[in-house]
N, C-alpha and C positions, 0 to 999 in steps of 0.2 A: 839622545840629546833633544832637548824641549827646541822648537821654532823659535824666533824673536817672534813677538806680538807685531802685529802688521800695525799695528794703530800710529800714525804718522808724529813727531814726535815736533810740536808748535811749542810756541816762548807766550808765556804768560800773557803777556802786554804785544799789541797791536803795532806792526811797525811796517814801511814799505817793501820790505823784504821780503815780507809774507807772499806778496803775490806770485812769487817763483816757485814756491813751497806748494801756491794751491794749482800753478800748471804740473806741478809736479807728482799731485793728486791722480792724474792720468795715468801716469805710467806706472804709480805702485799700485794701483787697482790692477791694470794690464797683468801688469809680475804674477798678482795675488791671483788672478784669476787662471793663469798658467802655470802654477804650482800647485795649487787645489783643486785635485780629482774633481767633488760635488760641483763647486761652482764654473772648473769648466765644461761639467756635463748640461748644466743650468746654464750656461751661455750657448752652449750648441743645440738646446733644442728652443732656444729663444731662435737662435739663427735657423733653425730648421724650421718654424713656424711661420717667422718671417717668408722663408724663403715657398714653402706651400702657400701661405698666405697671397702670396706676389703672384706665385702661378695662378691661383684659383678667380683671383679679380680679373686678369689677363683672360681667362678663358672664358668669365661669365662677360667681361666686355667684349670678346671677341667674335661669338656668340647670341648675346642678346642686343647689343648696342646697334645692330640694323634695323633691326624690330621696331627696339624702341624710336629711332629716327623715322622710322618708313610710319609708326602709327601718328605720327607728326606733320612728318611733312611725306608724301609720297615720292617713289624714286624716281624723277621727270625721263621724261623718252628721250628728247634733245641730247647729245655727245654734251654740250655745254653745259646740259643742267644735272647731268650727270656727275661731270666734273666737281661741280659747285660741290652738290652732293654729297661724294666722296670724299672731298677738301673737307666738308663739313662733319661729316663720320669721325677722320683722323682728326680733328682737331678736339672734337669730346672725351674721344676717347684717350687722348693723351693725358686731355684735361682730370678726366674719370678715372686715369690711372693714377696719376700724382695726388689728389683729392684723397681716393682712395689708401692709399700708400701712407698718405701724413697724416690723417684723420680716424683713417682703421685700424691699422696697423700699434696703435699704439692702447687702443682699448683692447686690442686683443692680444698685449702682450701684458698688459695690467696685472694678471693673475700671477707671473710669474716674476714680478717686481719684487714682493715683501719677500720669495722665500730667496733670491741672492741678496735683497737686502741682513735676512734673518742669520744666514747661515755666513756672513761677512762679521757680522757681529759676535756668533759666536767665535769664531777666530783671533777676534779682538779680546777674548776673555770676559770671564761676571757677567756671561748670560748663556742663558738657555732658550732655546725657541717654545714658547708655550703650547699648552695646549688649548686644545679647540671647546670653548667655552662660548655657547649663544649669546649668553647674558655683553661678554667683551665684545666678542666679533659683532655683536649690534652698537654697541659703544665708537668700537674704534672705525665703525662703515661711517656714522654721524659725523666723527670728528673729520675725519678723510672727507667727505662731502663740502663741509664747511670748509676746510683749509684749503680744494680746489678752487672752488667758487673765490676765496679772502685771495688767492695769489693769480687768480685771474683779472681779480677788479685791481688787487695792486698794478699787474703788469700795466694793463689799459689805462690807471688814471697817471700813471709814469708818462707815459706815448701822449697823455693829452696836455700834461702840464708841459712839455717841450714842444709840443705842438706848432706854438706861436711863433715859434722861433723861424720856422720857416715865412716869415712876414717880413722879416728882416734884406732887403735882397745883397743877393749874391754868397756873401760869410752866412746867413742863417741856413743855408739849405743845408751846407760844408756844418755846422756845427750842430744842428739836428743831427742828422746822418751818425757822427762820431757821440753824440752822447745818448742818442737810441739805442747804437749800439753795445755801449758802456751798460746801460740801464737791461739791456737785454740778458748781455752778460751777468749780471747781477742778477736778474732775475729766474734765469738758467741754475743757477747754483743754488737759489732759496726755495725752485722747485726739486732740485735733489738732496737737498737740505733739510726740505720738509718730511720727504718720505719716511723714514728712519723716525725721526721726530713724532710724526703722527700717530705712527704705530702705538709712541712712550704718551701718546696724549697728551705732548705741549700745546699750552694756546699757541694760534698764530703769532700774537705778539710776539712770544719769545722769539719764533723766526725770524722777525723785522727787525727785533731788538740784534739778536747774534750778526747779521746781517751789518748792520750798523756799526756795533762795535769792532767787528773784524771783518771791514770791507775789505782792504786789501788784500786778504788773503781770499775771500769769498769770488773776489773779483778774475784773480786768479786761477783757481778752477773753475768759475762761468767761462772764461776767455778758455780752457781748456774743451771744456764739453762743445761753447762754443763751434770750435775747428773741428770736432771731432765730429756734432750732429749735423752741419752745415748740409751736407749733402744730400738732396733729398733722396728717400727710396735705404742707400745704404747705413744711415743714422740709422733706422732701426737695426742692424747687423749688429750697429757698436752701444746700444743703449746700455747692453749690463755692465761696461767699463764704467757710465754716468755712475748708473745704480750706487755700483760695488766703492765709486768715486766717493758718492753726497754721503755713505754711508761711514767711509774713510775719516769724515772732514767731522761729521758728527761724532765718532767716536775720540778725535783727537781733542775736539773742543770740549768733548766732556769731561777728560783726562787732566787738562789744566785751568779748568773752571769756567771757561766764557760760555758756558751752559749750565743752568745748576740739574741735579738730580730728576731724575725722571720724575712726570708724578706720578707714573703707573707702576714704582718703586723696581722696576726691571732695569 
């Protein structure tokens, strides 16, 4: 007996409902990823690198981060300056761990994005993972570089146009707050939105455009990934839910048109 195709099953036209649809994005990626041999073995060695990863920062800070303090500042003799010291040690190094965790931890999980992206898709049916062609993979490095860079200036000029708001006293601070995070959320989901995307060589546009015409539902799984990355250190744990999520939302949008055809014809 054939599977049902996992591809989420969205209404034409853009409605408020949608946004139930795109928290609900999370847990059919969850299901899909725990019914699928490959892609739970590509989520456990996501989690297993995470997790060497986390040990290996912890021991080179643990390790070398006196060093590097003591070629700084030297260890004072006084029980006080001692203290300071040591208070000072623990506070880098906490600092050095979190930095490290939210910052590394995700370029070094990068490599293993496109193939749970790839193999979600095949799932989805009308595709196959290509092959490894210099001429694309220098194509599709370009486009991925540009659409990093297009949805980072997006996020930042978002955060500065509400900005002001906080000028406002009292309700502005209260209304920044709730619509950074709205904006965040949206932005959460057009960067899992775009991966998939990227691979097929959409301009950004199309992402801003899709975006736009089915915010509600988009909004919905950013408010998703949202709660699920919030936490720092174990978001990396859950990132191939996002993945296997943006890839979801992608494949469904493509299925009822609120994305036209690839133009990398895959």
């Amino acid at each position: 007996m054939t599977a049902p195709s996992p591809v989420p099953p969205f209404s034409a036209r853009s409605s408020p409902s949608d946004f139930f649809q795109g928290v609900g994005l999370i847990f059919r990626a969850w299901g899909l990823i725990f019914r699928t041999p490959r892609l739970l073995r590509l989520s456990a060695l996501c989690a297993l690198v995470t997790l060497v990863s986390l040990v290996g920062l912890g021991m080179l800070l643990w390790t070398q981060l006196p060093d590097w303090l003591g070629a700084v500042w030297s260890r004072p003799e006084p029980w006080w300056g001692r203290a300071v010291w040591t208070l000072v040690l623990v506070i880098l190094g906490v600092v050095g761990f979190v930095v490290g965790a939210n910052v590394g931890l995700p370029l070094v999980l990068a490599p293993l994005q496109d193939p749970l992206s790839e193999i979600t898709e095949e799932l989805c049916g009308n595709y196959a993972s290509p092959s490894f062609r210099a001429g694309a993979f220098l194509r599709g490095l370009a486009v991925s570089l540009a659409h990093t860079l297009a949805r980072l200036c997006f996020f930042l000029v978002g955060l500065a146009v509400l900005l002001p708001l906080n000028l406002i006293p009292g309700v502005g601070n209260v209304v920044w707050v709730v619509l950074s995070m709205v904006w965040t959320m949206l932005w959460l989901a057009g960067e899992h939105l775009a991966a998939p995307m990227t691979r097929h060589l959409y301009p950004f546009a199309q992402v801003r455009q899709t975006l736009r015409q089915r915010w509600p539902l988009c909004l919905g799984f950013g408010a998703g990934v949202h709660v699920l990355l919030w936490v720092p250190i174990l978001n990396s744990f859950f990132l191939p839910v996002a993945v296997v999520g943006g890839t979801l939302l992608y494949r469904g949008l493509l299925a009822v048109g609120s994305v036209p055809p690839a133009p990398d014809g895959k």
